[in-house]
KEKOLFI-651611 format. One record per residue (C-alpha): residue in one letter; x negated, y, z. Coordinates in steps of 0.2 Angstrom, whole numbers, plus 5000, padded with zeros to 4 digits. Layout:
N
aa A&x X&y Y&z Z
...
end
This chain:
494
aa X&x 5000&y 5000&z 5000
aa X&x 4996&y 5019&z 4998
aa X&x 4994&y 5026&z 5016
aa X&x 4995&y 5043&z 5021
aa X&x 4985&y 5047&z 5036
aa X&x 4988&y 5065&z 5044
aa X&x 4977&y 5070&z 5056
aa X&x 4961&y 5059&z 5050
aa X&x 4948&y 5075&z 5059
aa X&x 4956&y 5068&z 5076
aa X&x 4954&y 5052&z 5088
aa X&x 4966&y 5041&z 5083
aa X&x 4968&y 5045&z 5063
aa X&x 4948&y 5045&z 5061
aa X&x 4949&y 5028&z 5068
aa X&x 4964&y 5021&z 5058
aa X&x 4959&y 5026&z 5042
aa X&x 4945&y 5014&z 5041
aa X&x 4954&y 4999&z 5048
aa X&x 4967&y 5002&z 5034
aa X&x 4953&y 5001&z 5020
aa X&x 4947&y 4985&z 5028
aa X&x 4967&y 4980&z 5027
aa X&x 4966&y 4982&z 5008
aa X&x 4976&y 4995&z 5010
aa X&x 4971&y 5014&z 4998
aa X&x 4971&y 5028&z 5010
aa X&x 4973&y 5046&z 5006
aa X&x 4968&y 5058&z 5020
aa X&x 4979&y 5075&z 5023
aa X&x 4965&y 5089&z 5028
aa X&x 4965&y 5107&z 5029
aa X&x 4948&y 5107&z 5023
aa X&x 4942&y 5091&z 5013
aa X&x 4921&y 5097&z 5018
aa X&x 4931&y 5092&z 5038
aa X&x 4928&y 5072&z 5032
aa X&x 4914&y 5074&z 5019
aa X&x 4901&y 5065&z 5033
aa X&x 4913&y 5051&z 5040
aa X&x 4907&y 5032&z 5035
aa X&x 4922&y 5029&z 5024
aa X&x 4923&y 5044&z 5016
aa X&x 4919&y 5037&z 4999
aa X&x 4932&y 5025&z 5001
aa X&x 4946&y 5035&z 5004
aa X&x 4957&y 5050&z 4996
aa X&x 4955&y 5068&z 5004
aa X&x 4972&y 5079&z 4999
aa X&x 4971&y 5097&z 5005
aa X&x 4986&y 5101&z 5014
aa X&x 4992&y 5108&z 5026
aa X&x 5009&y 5103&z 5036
aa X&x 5013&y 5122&z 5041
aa X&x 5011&y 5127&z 5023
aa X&x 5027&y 5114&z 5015
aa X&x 5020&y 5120&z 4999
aa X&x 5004&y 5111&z 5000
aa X&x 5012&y 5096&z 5004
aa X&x 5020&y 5087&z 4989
aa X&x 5004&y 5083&z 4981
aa X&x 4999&y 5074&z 4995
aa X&x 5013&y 5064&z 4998
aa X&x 5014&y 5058&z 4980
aa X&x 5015&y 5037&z 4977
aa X&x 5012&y 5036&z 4995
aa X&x 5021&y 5020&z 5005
aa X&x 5018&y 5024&z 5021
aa X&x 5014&y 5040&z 5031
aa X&x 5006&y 5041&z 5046
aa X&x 5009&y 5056&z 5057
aa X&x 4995&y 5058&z 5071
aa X&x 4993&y 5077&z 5073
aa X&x 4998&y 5087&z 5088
aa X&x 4994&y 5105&z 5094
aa X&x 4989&y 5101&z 5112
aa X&x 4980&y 5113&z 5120
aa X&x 4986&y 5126&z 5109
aa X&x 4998&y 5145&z 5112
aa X&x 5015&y 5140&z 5107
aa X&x 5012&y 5121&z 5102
aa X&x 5030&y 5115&z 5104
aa X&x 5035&y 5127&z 5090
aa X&x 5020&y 5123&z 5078
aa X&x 5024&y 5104&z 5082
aa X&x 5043&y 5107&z 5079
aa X&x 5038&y 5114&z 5061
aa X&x 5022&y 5102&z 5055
aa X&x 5035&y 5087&z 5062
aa X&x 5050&y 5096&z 5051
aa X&x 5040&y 5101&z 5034
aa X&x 5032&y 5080&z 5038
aa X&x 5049&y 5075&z 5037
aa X&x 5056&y 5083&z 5022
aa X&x 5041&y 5079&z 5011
aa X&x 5042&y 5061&z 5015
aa X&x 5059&y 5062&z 5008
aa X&x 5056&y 5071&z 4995
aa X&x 5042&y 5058&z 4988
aa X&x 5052&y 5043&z 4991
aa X&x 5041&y 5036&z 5006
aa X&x 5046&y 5020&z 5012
aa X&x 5039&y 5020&z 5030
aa X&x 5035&y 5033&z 5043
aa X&x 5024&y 5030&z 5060
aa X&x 5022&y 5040&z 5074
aa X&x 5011&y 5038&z 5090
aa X&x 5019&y 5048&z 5103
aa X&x 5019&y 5048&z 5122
aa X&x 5030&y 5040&z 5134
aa X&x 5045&y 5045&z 5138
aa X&x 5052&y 5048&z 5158
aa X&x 5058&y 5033&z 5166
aa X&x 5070&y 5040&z 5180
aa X&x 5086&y 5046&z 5177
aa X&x 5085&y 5065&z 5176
aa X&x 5069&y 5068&z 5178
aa X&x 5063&y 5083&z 5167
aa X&x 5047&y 5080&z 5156
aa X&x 5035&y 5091&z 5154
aa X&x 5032&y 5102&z 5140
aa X&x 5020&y 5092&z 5131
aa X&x 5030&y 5075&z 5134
aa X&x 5044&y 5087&z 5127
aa X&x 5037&y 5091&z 5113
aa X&x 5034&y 5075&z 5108
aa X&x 5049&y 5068&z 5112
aa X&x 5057&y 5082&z 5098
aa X&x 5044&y 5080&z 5086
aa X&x 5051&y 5058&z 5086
aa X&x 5068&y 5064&z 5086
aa X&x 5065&y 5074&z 5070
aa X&x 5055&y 5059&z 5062
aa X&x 5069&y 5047&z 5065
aa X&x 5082&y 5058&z 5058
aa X&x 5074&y 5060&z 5043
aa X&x 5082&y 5046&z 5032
aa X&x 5065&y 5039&z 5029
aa X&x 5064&y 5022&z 5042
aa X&x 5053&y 5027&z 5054
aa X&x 5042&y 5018&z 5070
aa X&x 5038&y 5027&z 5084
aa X&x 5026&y 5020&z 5094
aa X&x 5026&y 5026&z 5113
aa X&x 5010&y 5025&z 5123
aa X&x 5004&y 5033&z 5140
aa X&x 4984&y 5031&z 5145
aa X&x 4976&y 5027&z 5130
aa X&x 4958&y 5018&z 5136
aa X&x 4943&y 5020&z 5123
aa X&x 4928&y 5026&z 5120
aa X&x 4928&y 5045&z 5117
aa X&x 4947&y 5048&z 5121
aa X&x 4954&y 5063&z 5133
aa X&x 4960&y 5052&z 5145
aa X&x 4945&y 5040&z 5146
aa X&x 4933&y 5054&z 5148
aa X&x 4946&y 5063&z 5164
aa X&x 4945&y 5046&z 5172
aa X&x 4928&y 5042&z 5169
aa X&x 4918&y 5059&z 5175
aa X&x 4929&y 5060&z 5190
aa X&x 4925&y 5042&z 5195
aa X&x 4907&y 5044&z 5193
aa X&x 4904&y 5062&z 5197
aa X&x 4916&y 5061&z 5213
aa X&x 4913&y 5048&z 5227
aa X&x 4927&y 5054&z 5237
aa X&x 4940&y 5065&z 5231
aa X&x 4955&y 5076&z 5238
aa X&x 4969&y 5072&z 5224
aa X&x 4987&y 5078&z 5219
aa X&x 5002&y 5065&z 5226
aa X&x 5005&y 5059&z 5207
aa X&x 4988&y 5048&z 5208
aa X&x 5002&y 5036&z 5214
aa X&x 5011&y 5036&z 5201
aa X&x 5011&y 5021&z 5191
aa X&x 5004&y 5020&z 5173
aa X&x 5002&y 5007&z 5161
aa X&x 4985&y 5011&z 5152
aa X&x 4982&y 5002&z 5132
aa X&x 4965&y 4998&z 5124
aa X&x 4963&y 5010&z 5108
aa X&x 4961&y 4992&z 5101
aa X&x 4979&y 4989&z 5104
aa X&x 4985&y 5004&z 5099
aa X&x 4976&y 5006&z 5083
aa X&x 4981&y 4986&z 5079
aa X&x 4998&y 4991&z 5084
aa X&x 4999&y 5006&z 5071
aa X&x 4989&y 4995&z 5055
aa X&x 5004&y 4984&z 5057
aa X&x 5017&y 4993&z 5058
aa X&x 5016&y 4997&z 5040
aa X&x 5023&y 4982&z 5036
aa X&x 5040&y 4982&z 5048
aa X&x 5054&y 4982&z 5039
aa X&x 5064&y 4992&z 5031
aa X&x 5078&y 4992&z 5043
aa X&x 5069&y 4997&z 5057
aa X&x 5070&y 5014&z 5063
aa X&x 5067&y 5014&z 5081
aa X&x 5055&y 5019&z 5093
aa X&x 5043&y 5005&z 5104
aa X&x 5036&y 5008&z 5121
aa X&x 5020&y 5001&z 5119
aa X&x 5006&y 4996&z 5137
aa X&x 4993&y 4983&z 5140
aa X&x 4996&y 4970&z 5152
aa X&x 4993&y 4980&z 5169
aa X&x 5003&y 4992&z 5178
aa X&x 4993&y 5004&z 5188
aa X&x 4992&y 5020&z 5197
aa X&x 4980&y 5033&z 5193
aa X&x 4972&y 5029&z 5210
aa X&x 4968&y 5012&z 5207
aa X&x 4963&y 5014&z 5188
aa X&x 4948&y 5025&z 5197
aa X&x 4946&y 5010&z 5209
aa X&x 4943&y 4998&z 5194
aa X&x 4932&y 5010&z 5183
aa X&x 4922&y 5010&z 5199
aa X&x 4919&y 4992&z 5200
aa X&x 4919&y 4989&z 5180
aa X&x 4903&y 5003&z 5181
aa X&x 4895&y 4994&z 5197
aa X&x 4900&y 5010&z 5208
aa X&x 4904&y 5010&z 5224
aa X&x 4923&y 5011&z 5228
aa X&x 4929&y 5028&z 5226
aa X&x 4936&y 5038&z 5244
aa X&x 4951&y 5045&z 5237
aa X&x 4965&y 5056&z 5248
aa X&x 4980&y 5062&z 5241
aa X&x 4988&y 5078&z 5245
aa X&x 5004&y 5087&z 5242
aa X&x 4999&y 5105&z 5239
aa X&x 4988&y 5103&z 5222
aa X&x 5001&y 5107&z 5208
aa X&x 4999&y 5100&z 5187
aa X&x 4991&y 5120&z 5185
aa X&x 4978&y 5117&z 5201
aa X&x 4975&y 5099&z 5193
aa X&x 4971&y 5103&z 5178
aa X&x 4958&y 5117&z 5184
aa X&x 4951&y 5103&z 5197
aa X&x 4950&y 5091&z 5181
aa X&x 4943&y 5104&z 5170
aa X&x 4928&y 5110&z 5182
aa X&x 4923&y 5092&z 5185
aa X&x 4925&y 5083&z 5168
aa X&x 4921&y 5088&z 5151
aa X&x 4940&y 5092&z 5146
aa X&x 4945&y 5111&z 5146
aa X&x 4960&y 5116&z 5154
aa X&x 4969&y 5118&z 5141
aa X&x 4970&y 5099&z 5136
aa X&x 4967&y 5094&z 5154
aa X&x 4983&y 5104&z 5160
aa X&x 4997&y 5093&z 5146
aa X&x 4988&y 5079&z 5151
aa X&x 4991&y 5082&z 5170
aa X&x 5007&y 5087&z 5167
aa X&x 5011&y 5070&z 5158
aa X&x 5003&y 5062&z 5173
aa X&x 5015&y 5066&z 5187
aa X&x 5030&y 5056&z 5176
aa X&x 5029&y 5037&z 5180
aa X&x 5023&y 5030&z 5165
aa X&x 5029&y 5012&z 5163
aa X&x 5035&y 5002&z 5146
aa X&x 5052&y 4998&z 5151
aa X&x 5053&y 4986&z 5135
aa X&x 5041&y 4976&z 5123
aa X&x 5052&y 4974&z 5108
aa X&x 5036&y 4978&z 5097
aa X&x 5032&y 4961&z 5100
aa X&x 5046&y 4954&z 5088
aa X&x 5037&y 4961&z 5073
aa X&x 5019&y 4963&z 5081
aa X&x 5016&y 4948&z 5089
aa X&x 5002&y 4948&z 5104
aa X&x 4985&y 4943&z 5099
aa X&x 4980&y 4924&z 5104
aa X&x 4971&y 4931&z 5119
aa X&x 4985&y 4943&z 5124
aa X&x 4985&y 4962&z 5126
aa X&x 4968&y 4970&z 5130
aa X&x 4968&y 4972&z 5151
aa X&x 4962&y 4988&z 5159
aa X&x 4946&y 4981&z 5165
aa X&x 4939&y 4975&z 5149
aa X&x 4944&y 4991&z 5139
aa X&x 4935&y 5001&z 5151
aa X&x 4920&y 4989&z 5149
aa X&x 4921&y 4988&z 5131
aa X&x 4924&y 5009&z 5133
aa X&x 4907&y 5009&z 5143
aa X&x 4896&y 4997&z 5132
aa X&x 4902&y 5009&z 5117
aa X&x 4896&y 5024&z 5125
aa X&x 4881&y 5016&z 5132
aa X&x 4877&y 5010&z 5115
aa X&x 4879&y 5027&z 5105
aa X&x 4893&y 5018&z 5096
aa X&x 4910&y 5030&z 5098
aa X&x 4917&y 5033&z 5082
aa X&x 4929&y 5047&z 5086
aa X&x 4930&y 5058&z 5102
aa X&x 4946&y 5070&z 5108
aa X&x 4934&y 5085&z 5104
aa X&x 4933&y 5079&z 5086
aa X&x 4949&y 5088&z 5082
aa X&x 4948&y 5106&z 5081
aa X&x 4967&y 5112&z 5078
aa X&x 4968&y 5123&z 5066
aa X&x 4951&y 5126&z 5059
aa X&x 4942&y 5139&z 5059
aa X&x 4949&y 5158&z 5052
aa X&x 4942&y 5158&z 5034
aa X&x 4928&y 5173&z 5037
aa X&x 4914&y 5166&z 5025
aa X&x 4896&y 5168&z 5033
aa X&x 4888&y 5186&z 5031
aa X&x 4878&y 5181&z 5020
aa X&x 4890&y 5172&z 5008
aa X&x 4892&y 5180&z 4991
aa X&x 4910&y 5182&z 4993
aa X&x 4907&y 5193&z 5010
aa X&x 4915&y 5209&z 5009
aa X&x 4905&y 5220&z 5021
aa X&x 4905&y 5226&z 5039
aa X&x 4894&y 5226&z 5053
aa X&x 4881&y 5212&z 5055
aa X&x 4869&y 5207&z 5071
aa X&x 4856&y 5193&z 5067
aa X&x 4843&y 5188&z 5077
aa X&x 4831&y 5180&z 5066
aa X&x 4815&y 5170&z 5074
aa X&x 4802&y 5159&z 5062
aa X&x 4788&y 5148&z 5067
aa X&x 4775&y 5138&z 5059
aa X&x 4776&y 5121&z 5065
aa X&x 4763&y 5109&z 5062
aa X&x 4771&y 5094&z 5058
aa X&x 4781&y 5088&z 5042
aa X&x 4800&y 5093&z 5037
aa X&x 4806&y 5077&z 5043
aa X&x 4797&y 5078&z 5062
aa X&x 4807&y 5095&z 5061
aa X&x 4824&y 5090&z 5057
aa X&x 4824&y 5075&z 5069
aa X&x 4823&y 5089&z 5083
aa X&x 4836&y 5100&z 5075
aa X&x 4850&y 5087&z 5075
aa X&x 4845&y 5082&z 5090
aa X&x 4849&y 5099&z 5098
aa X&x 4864&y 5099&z 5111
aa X&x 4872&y 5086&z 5123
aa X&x 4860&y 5080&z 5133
aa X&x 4845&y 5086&z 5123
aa X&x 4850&y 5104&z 5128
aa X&x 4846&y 5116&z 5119
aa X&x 4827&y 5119&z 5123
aa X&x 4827&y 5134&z 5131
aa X&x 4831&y 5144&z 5147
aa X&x 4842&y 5131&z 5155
aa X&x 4849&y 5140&z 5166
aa X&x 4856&y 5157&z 5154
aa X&x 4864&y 5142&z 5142
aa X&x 4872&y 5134&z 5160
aa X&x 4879&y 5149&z 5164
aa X&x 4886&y 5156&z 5147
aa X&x 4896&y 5138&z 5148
aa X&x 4901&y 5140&z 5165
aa X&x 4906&y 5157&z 5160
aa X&x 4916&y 5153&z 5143
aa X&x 4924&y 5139&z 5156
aa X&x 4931&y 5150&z 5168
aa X&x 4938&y 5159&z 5155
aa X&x 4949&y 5147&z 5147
aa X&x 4935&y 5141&z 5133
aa X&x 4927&y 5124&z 5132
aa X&x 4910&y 5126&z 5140
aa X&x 4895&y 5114&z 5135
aa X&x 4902&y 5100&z 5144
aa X&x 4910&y 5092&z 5125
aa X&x 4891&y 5086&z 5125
aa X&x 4889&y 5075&z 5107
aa X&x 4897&y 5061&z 5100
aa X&x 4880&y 5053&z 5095
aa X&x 4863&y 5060&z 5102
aa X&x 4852&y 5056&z 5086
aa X&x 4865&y 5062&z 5070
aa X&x 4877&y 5075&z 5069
aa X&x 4893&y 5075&z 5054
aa X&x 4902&y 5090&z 5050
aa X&x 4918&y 5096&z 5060
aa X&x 4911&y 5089&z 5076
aa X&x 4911&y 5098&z 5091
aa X&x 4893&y 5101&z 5098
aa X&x 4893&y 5109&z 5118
aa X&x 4902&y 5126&z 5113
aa X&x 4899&y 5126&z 5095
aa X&x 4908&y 5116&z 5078
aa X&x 4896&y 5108&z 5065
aa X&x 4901&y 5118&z 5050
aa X&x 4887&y 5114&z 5038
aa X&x 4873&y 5101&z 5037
aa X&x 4858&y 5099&z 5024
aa X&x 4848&y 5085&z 5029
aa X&x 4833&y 5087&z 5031
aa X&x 4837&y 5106&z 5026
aa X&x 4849&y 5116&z 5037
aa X&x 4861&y 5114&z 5051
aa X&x 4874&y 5128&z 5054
aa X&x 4884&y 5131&z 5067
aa X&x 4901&y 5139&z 5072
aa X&x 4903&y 5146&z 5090
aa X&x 4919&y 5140&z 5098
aa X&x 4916&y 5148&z 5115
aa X&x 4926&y 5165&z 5119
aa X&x 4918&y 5177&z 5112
aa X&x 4922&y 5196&z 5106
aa X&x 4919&y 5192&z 5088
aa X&x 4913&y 5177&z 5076
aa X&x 4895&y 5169&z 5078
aa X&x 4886&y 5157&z 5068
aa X&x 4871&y 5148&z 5074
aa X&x 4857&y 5141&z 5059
aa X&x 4841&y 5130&z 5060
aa X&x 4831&y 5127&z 5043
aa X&x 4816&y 5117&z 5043
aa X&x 4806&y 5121&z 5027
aa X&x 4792&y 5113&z 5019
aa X&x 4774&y 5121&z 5022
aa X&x 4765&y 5112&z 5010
aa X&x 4752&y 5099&z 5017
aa X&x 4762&y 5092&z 5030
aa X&x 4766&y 5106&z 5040
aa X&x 4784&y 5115&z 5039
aa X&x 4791&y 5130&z 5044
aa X&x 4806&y 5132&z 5056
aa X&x 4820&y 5146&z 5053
aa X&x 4832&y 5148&z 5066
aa X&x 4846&y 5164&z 5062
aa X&x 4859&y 5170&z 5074
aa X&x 4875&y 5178&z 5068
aa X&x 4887&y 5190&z 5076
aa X&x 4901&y 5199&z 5069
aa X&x 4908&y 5211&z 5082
aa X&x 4929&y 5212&z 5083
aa X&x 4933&y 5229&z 5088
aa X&x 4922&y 5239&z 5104
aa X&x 4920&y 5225&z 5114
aa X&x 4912&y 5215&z 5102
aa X&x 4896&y 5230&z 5100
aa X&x 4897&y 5230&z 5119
aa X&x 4896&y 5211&z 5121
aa X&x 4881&y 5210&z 5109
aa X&x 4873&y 5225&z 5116
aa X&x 4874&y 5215&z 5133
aa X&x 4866&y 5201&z 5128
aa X&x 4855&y 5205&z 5114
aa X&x 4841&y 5210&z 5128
aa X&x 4840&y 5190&z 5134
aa X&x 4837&y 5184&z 5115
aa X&x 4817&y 5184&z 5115
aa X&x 4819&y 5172&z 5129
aa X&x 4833&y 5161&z 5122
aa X&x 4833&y 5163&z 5107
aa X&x 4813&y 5164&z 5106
aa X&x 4811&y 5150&z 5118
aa X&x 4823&y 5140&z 5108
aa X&x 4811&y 5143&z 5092
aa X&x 4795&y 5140&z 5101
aa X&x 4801&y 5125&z 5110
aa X&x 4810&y 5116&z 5095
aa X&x 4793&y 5121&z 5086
aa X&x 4782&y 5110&z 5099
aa X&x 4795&y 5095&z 5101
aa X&x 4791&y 5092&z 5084
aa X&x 4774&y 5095&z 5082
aa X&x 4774&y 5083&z 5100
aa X&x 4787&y 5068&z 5091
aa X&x 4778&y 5052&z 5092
aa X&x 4774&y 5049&z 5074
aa X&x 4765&y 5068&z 5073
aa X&x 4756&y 5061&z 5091
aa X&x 4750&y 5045&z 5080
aa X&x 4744&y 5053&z 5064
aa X&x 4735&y 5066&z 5076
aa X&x 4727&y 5052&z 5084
end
């Protein structure tokens, strides 16, 4: 069959689409911006469309000969996301009408199990966003899932730096809510198949592993899974969703604007109440994935350097469409740069090894401190901080998050660009060229970018511009001497 997948950039769709390929199935991607999956594995394999699902217009090119279309996208985190949800959900619906699509499939989230209990906005939304999909007179599965446990999620990442980072902990009453957690393994096997139900079915599926939990003992067993010691945890009743979420924002690499939806969506019990899937998705042979061998096989991938997808993958909207200063098509205005360049004596390729290895736990070779507190700063703020780390220490792809920054461009070998996603006054960009030398020696090029919104942005890089020589010069020097110091430089020296 012809699937389209809708939000491919994300966790779940950047994992689905290859498991379709390896299905037999053809896959067309729906992107803002097809460069967003030019670095991705499969990309060869599959069909980018440009589209955009708030832009209906953009849509029926996409959508043509497709079978089956998947619907993975979401504006967590974002101002006003039930109303942007309510319309990509709506314009989703009516192009898959339009095109004759025989199947729709939706991963949502659970839905309140106590009689009049009020959901929260996030669960809300998703909630209208299935209702619209179902009405749509194209058959449609909803699959419904609470804690999804996998490498690189949201809510494997909340549960796995509080465990680790807190040995005893005050926390909110709802960590005794119950919960019953799925594998990604589970839920991406789960939405594979489903492209095969048939065509009568137009229904949504709670969908759990095999334990039932509280929050409290999920900590409990990602303790003992990670050879921890076991947690001392004490709940309390005056930390509400909004204190949560900052408490899981300060400790966790999850701002708190995702932390907070997911917080909220915490204090609902969160329990399949039926397993009807199973009538057209049968169990594997070896039964559902439990909680403790999906945190193990979470931890072995992240141990490994192996996490295919991370919740900082997708970006929402992208980026506003300001081209680079320097771009042809730039139409003028005021520019700061800070330019730095250094003779490095090793070759290109010694270069670039450091380069896309800036970032995460690499740092970012300079000053410590300053880049420690501009996170903790951007954090306290609303922003994302450094914590979003990388996905893989060694290669970088473009449309990753990287600390505070997005991955916008990448030459091997040749250039990594990078777009600020910190709060910040104006737009900033953030380049690093390593240039041949001739005779085995290179030269680095390293060029900040600033365009200044309004008064604040001049004031903001007035501020800031007398700490660049140590930054952004310690940055150059020291990325200069990690290459000339890499072990094969060390060994030819020798």
């Amino acid at each position: 069959m012809r699937c389209l997948v809708t939000g491919a950039t994300g966790y779940i769709g950047g994992r689905l689409a290859p498991r379709l390929l390896a299905e037999g199935h053809t896959v067309r991607c729906l992107a803002r911006k097809a460069g967003r999956l030019r670095d991705v594995p499969w990309a060869s394999r599959a069909e980018i469309a440009e589209g955009d699902l708030r832009k209906p217009e953009t849509l029926p090119a996409a959508f043509d000969g497709v079978d089956v279309a998947y619907y993975l996208v979401h504006s967590l985190g974002q101002q006003g996301f039930e109303a942007a949800d309510r319309e990509a959900a709506t314009n989703f619906a009516a192009a898959a009408r339009a095109a004759g699509v025989r199947r729709i499939v939706y991963l949502g989230g659970p839905e309140p199990t106590e009689e009049g209990e009020v959901p929260s906005p996030h669960l809300r939304s998703r909630a209208e966003v299935a209702r619209i999909l179902l009405a749509s007179g194209v058959p449609t599965a909803v699959l419904r899932a609470a804690v999804i446990i996998g490498s690189g999620s949201a809510s494997f990442e909340m549960l796995r730096y509080l465990t680790e980072r807190l040995p005893a902990m005050v926390t909110p009453r709802w960590v005794r809510n119950r919960i019953q957690p799925i594998a990604v393994r589970d839920v991406l096997r789960y939405l594979v198949d489903c492209a095969s139900l048939p065509p009568e079915v137009n229904r949504g599926f709670d969908i759990g592993g095999p334990d039932v939990l509280t929050f409290q003992e999920m900590m409990q067993r990602y303790a003992a899974v990670a050879g921890l010691r076991p947690r001392m945890i004490v709940p309390v009743r005056p930390l509400t969703p909004s204190l949560s979420s900052h408490w899981v924002g300060l400790i966790t690499p999850v701002p708190n604007a995702i932390a907070r939806p997911l917080v909220e969506s915490l204090i609902h019990e969160a329990v399949a109440h039926e397993h009807d899937i199973a009538r057209y998705v049968p169990d594997p042979p070896g039964g559902l994935t439990g909680f403790d061998r999906a945190v193990e096989l979470a931890l072995t991938k992240v141990r490994d350097a192996e996490v295919e997808t991370r919740w900082s993958t997708a970006s929402g909207p992208d980026a506003p469409a300001e081209p680079l200063p320097s771009d042809p098509k730039w139409s003028g205005g005021t520019v700061y740069t800070d330019v730095r360049e250094r003779a490095v004596d090793a070759p290109p390729a010694a270069l670039w090894r450091v380069i896309e290895g800036v970032g995460g736990e690499h740092g970012w070779y300079s000053f410590p401190l300053a880049w420690s507190v501009r996170g903790w700063l951007d954090r306290l703020v609303g922003g994302v901080g450094l914590r979003r780390g990388r996905r893989d220490p060694h290669h970088l792809q473009v449309g990753e998050a990287l600390d505070f920054w997005r991955v916008e461009e990448i030459v091997p070998g040749e250039l990594l660009r990078l777009r600020a996603e910190m709060r910040l006054p104006g737009r900033a960009w953030l380049e690093m060229r390593a240039e041949p030398a001739g005779e085995g020696r290179s030269r680095y090029v390293q060029r900040a970018v600033f365009l200044p919104r309004g008064l604040p942005g001049h004031l903001y890089w007035g501020s800031v511009a007398p700490f660049h020589a140590v930054v952004f010069g310690g940055m150059a020097r020291n990325i200069a001497r990690g290459a000339e110091q890499s072990p094969a430089v060390a060994s030819r020296s020798a």
